[in-house]
C-alpha positions in Angstrom: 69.5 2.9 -44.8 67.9 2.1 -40.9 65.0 4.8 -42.1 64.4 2.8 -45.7 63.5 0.1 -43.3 61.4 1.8 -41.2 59.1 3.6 -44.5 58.8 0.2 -45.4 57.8 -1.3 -42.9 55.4 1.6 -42.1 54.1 2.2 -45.6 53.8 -1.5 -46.5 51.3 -1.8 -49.7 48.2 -3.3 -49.2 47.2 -6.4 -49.5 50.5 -7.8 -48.3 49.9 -8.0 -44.5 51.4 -10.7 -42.0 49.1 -12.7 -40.2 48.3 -10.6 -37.1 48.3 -7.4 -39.0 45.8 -8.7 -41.2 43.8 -9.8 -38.3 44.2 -6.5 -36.7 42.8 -4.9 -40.3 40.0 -6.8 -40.5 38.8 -6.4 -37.0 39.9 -2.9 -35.7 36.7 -3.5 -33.3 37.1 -6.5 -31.5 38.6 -5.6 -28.2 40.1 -8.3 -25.8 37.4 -8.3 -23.1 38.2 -10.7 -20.5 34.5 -11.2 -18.5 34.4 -13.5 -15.5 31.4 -15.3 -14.8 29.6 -15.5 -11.9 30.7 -17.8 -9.0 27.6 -20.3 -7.4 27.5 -18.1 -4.4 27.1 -15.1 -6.2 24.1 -16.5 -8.5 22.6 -18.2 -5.7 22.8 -14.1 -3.3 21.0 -12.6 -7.3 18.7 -15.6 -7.7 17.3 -15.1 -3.6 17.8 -11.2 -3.7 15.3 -11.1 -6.4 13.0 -13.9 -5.1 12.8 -11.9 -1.9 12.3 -8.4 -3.7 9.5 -10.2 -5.5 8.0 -11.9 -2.9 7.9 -8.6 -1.1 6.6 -6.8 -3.7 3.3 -9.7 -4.0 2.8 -9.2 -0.6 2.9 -5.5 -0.4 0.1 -5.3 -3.2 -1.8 -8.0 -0.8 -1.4 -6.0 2.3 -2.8 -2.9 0.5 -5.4 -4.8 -1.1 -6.1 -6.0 2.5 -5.9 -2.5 4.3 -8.8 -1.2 1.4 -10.9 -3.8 2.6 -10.5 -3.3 5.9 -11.2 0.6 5.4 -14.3 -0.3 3.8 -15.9 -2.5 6.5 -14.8 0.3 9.0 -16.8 2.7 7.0 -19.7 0.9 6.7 -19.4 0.0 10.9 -18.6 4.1 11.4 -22.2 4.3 9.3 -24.0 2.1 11.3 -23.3 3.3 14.5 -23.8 6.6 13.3 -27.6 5.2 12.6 -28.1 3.7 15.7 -27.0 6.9 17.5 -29.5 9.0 15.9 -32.2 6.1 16.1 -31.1 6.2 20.0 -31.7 10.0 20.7 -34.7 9.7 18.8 -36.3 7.0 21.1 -34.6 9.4 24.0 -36.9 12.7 23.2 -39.7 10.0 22.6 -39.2 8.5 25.8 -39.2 12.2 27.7 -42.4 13.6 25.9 -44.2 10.2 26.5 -42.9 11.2 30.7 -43.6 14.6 30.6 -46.1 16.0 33.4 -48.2 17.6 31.2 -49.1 14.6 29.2 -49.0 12.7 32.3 -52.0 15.1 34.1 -54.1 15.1 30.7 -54.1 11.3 30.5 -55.3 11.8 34.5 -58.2 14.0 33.5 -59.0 11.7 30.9 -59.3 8.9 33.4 -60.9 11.1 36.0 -58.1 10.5 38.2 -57.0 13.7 40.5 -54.0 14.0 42.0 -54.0 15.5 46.0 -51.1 16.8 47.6 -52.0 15.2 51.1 -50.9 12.2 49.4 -47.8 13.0 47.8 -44.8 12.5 49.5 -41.1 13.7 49.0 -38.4 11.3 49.4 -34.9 12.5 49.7 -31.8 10.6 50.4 
């Protein structure tokens, strides 16, 4: 007689449920899920952990933005000097032709100035 029970109870037709077995058939899905919210600390740590990983990430983009402009002007002061180097050794050869001894003795003759050794006179220290 105990296992007529049980069949029963087991094999029950449908449509004739008790309350939480009806529940249970109608929303085999829904687990329990118990979530806990977030304590004030903890929202304030996430609210300032991404303001600072923000703020970080602005002023990374700034900084590089900053370091391509400061590349720049370094090239264009590399190019400059570069120009007044060669400008320099040009005005250097200029300079030595203009106090070479050959052109120095042509623009004597020119003037009729001569130049005598009795007058010359070495210096050395």
């Amino acid at each position: 007689m105990a296992q007529n029970n049980l069949a029963n109870s087991v094999y029950a037709t449908p449509g004739y449920y008790s309350a939480g077995e009806q529940q249970k058939q109608q929303n085999p899905e829904v687990k329990s899920n118990v979530r806990l919210g977030l304590s004030k600390f903890e929202k304030t740590v996430v609210i300032l952990g991404c303001s600072l990983v923000f703020f970080l990430m602005v002023g990374l983009v700034g900084e590089k933005i900053a370091l391509g402009n400061h590349a720049t002007e370094l090239q264009v002061t590399t190019n400059l000097l570069g120009k007044v180097k060669d400008d320099n050794s040009t005005l250097k050869q200029e300079v030595s032709e203009l106090q070479s001894g050959n052109r120095l003795q042509k623009i004597a003759k020119q003037a009729d100035l001569s130049l005598s050794n009795k007058n010359v006179r070495n210096v050395s220290k």
